[in-house]
Phi, psi and omega in degrees: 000327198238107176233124194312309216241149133307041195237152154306327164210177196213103161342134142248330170349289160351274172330290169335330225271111147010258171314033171204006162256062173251007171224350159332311183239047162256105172296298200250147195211127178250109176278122197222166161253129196292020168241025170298135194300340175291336197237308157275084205302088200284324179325296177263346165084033195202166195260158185230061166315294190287335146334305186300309197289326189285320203277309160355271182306340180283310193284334192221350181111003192055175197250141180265338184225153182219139168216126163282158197205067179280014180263349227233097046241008178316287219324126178094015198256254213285196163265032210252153189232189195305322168288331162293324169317311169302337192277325179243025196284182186316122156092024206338213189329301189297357187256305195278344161305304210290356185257356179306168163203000000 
């Protein structure tokens, strides 16, 4: 009687898939903006990834997950979608492959 979704049936697969439970036990997920001061230096002009994660750990215990949100507040003033955004922040695609892990 009591269903999360309207669907008549409901894709679980996603949840399911191996390779994606690792976050089944990620508590803290830090949603940020690429242009946050903590995480960009606009001065010197380079990104503080491991800075951001060390003030993390110091204030709150870090973080398990970090996602960038470069859409946010653009997305829609023109015609560029997520991935271009991701495309013109400093260093495009290749800044943010060298900070993944």
């Amino acid at each position: 009687e009591k269903m999360l979704f309207d669907l008549a049936e409901f894709d679980n697969s996603l949840f399911e898939r191996e390779d994606l439970q690792w976050i089944r036990h990620s508590y803290v997920m830090h949603l940020m903006y690429a242009w946050d001061k903590f995480y960009y230096d606009l001065e010197k002009g380079e990104y503080t990834l491991q800075d951001f994660l060390n003030r993390g750990k110091k204030l709150y215990g870090g973080d398990e997950v970090i996602s960038i949100w470069p859409t946010w507040p653009t997305l829609g003033l023109d015609q560029r979608n997520q991935f271009d955004l991701f495309k013109d922040l400093p260093g495009g695609l290749e800044a943010m492959k060298n900070q993944a892990s």
